[in-house]
C-alpha positions in Angstrom: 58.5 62.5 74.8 58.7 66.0 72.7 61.4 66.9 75.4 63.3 64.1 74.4 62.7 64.7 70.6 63.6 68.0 71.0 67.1 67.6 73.0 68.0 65.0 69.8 67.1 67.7 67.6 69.6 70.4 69.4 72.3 67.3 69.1 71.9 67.4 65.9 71.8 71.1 65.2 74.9 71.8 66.9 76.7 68.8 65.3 76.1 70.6 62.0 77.3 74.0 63.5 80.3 75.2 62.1 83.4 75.2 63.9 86.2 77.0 64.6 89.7 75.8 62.1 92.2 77.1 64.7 90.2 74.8 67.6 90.2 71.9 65.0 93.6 71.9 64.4 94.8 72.1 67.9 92.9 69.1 68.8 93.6 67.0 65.9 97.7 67.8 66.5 96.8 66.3 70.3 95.4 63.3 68.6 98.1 62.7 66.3 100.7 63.5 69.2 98.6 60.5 71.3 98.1 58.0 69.1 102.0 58.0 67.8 102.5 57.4 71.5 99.8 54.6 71.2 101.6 53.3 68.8 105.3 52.9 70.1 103.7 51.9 73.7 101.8 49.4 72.2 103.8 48.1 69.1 101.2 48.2 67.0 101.8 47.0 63.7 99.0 49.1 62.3 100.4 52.1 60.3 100.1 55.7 62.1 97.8 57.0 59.2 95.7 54.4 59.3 94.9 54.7 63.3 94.4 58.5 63.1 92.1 58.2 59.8 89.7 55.3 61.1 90.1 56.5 64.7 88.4 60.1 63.7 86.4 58.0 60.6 84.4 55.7 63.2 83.0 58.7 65.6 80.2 59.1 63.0 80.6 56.1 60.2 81.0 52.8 62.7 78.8 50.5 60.8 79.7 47.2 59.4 80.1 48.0 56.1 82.5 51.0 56.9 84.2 48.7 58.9 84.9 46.7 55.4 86.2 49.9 53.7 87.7 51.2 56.1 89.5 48.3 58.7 89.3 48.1 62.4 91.2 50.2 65.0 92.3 48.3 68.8 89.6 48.0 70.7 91.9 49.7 73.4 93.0 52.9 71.8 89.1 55.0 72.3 89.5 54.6 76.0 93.7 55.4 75.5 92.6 58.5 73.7 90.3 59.3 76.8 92.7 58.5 79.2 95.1 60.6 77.3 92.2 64.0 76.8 92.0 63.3 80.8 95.4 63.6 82.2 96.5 66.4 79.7 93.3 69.3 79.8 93.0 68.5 76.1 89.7 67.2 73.8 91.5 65.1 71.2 88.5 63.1 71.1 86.5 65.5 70.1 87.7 65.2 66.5 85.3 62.3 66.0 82.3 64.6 66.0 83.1 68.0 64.3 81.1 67.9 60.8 81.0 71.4 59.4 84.2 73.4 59.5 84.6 76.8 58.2 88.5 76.7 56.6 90.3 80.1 56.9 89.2 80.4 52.5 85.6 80.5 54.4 84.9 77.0 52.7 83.6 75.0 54.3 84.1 70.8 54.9 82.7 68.2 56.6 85.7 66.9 58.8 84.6 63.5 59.4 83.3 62.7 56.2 86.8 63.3 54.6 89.0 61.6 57.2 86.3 58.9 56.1 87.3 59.3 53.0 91.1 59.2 52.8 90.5 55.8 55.7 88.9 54.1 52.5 91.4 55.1 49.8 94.8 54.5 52.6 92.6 51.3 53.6 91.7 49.6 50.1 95.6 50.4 49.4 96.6 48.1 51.2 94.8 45.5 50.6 94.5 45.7 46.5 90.6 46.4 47.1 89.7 49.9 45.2 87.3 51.1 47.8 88.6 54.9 46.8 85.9 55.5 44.6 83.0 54.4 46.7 83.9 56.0 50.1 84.2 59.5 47.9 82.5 61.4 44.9 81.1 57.8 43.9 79.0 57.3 47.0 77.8 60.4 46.9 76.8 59.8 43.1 74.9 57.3 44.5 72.8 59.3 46.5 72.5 61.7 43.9 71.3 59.2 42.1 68.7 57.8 45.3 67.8 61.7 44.8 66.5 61.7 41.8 65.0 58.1 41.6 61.2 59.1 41.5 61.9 62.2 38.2 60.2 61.1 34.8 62.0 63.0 32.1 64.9 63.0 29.4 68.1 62.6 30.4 68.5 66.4 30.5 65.4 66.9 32.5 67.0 64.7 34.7 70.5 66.0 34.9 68.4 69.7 35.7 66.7 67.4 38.8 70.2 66.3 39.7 71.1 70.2 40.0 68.7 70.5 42.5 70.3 68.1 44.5 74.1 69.2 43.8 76.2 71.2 45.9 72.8 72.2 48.0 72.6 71.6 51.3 70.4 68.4 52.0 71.3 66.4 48.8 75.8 65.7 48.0 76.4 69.0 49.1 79.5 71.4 48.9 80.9 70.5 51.8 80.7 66.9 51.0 82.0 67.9 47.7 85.0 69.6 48.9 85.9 66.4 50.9 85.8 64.4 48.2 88.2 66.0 46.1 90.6 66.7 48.8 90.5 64.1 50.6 92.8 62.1 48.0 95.1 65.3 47.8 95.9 65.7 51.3 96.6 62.4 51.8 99.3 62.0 49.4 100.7 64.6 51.3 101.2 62.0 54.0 104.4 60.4 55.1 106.2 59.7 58.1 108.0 63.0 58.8 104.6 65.5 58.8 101.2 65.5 60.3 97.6 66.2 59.0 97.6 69.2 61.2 100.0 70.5 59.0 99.0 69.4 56.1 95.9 71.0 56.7 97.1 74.5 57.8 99.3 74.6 54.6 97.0 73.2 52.2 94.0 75.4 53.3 95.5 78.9 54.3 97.9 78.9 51.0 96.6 78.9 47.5 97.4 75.4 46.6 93.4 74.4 47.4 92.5 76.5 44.5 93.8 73.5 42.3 92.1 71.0 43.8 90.0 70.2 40.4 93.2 69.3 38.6 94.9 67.7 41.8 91.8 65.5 42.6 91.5 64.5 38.9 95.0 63.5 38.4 95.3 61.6 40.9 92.0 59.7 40.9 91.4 59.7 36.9 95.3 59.8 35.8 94.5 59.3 32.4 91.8 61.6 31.6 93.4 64.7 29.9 90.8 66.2 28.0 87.6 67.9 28.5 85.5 65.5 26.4 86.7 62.6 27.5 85.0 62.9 31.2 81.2 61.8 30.8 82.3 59.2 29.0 85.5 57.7 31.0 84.1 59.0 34.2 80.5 56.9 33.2 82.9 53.9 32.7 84.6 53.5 35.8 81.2 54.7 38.1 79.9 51.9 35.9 82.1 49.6 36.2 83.2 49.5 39.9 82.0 46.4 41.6 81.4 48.2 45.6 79.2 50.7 43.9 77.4 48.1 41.7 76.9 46.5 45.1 75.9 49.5 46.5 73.8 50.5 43.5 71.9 47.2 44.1 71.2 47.8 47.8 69.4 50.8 46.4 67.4 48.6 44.6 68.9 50.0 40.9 70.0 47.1 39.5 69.2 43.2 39.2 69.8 41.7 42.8 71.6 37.7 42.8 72.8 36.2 45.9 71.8 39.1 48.0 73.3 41.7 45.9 76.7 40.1 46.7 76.9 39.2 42.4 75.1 42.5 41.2 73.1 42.3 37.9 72.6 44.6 35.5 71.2 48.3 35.7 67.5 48.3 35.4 66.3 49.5 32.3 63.9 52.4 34.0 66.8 53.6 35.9 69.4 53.8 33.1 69.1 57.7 32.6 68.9 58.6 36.2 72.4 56.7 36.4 73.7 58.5 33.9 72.0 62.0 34.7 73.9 61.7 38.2 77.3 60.9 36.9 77.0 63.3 34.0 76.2 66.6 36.2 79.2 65.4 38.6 82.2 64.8 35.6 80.6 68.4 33.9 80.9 70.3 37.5 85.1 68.5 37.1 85.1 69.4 33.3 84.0 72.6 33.3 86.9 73.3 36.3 89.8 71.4 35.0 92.3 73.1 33.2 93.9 70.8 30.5 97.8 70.4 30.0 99.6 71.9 27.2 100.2 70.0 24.5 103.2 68.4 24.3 105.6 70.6 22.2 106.9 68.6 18.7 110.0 67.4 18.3 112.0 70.3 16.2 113.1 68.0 13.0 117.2 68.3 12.6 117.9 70.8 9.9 119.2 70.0 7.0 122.6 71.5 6.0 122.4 74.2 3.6 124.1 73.9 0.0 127.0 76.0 0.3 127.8 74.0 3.5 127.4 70.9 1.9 129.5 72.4 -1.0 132.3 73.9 1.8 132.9 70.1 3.5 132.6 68.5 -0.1 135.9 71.1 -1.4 137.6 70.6 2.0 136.9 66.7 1.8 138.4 66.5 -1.9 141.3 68.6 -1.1 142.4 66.2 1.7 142.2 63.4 -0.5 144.5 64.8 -3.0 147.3 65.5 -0.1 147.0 62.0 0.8 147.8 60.6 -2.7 150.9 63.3 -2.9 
């Protein structure tokens, strides 16, 4: 029995090990190659990003519930994709375990958890259901709040207990972090004529990552502008969104009706430790976002000067009088 506890333990070790970028990339441009031949063999009316985000997205996240947020894939394509890996000396597949990668920035991100990511934003797209916020920085919020659920304290002592949980490995960690915001960004980049490969390898070896507050907050909070503005908006729409009032509910933190499926309100014990979680989250964005320039005024039209006025008034006179001669 410890032999077999022990082999599970090695599993998991090396799932967490960090791997290669290069490697990475070379088998996720193989699985993109595949699956667009999947796709024109097949006919399938499923789009191309969809297959290659919820193909990689259910290696690890295959549940039920991710299988609401995110959509099915063919039953067929796993064992295409293996068929594929076979035949060719490549490991496509492969793609649907790496966790930690080391970028060439010597970031790193966890690979799956963002293709899970952009699956649930490209996924509630399409079907009017805003599951972008839960599958990202709000369901880790979550679990920052699950983290902190047992803390006694103010709201600042519990943002400080939150601190010990954020962007530390073991609580919403950097790497989850970093997937989070750039899982949104790269997949804007995405469009019939490139591939996440190279999205990637641009993204991630140029300088354009560096912007990623900015990037990740205009596209996911396109209204929010300015600095003081993000507890409070950012609170709102946490607070607001029905999947993680559902989710929020699970956890126990709010009134339960119909099996969570009609959330109730927050409970009153838990109302700071809510708040604590999304407040040290919208700081970390606030205190990294860089706000636009005003908007320059409109110069007013300047009045004509005097003598000008004078000049046109003589020149307009003087016409006159011709006219009568």
């Amino acid at each position: 029995m410890k032999i077999i506890i022990f082999l599970f333990f090695i599993a998991y070790i090396q799932g967490l090990e960090s791997t290669d970028f290069t490697t990475v990339m070379n088998d996720l441009s193989n699985l993109e190659k595949y699956i667009k031949q999947y796709k024109e063999e097949k006919s399938e009316a499923k789009s191309l990003t969809h297959l290659i985000v919820a193909y990689i997205r259910e290696g690890v996240y295959s549940d039920t519930t991710w299988g609401i947020a995110g959509g099915e894939i063919p039953k067929d394509l796993v064992s295409y994709i293996e068929e594929k890996d076979t035949s060719e000396g490549t490991n496509s597949q492969a793609t649907r375990k790496y966790r930690s990668i080391e970028l060439p920035n010597k970031e790193k991100i966890d690979f799956v958890h963002l293709f899970a990511v952009m699956n649930g934003i490209e996924f509630g797209n399409s079907y009017t259901k805003n599951f972008a916020h839960l599958v990202g920085w709000g369901g880790d919020t979550t679990q920052l709040f699950e983290d902190i659920k047992n803390e006694k304290g103010t709201l600042d002592e519990l943002m400080n207990a939150c601190k010990n949980y954020f962007r530390i490995k073991g609580g919403f960690d950097e790497a989850d972090l970093i997937s989070d915001l750039d899982a949104p960004i790269l997949l804007s980049k995405k469009d019939d004529s490139n591939t996440f490969a190279d999205i990637f390898t641009n993204y991630y070896t140029g300088k354009e990552y560096l912007e990623r507050i900015n990037k990740f907050v205009n596209l996911t909070f396109p209204e929010l502008k300015s600095k003081d503005k993000f507890r409070e908006e950012i609170f709102n729409i946490y607070n607001s969104d029905f999947y993680i009032q559902v989710l929020e509910c699970k956890d126990g933190f709010r009134e339960s009706s119909f099996s969570c499926m009609l959330p109730g309100a927050i409970k009153p014990e838990y109302t700071d430790h809510q708040k604590a979680a999304v407040y040290v989250v919208s700081d970390y964005l606030s205190e990294n976002f860089v706000e636009p320039d005003p908007e320059p005024s409109p110069s007013p039209t300047p009045s004509p000067s005097f003598s000008r006025v004078l000049n046109i008034s003589i020149i307009s006179l003087f016409s006159l009088v011709l006219m009568i001669i």
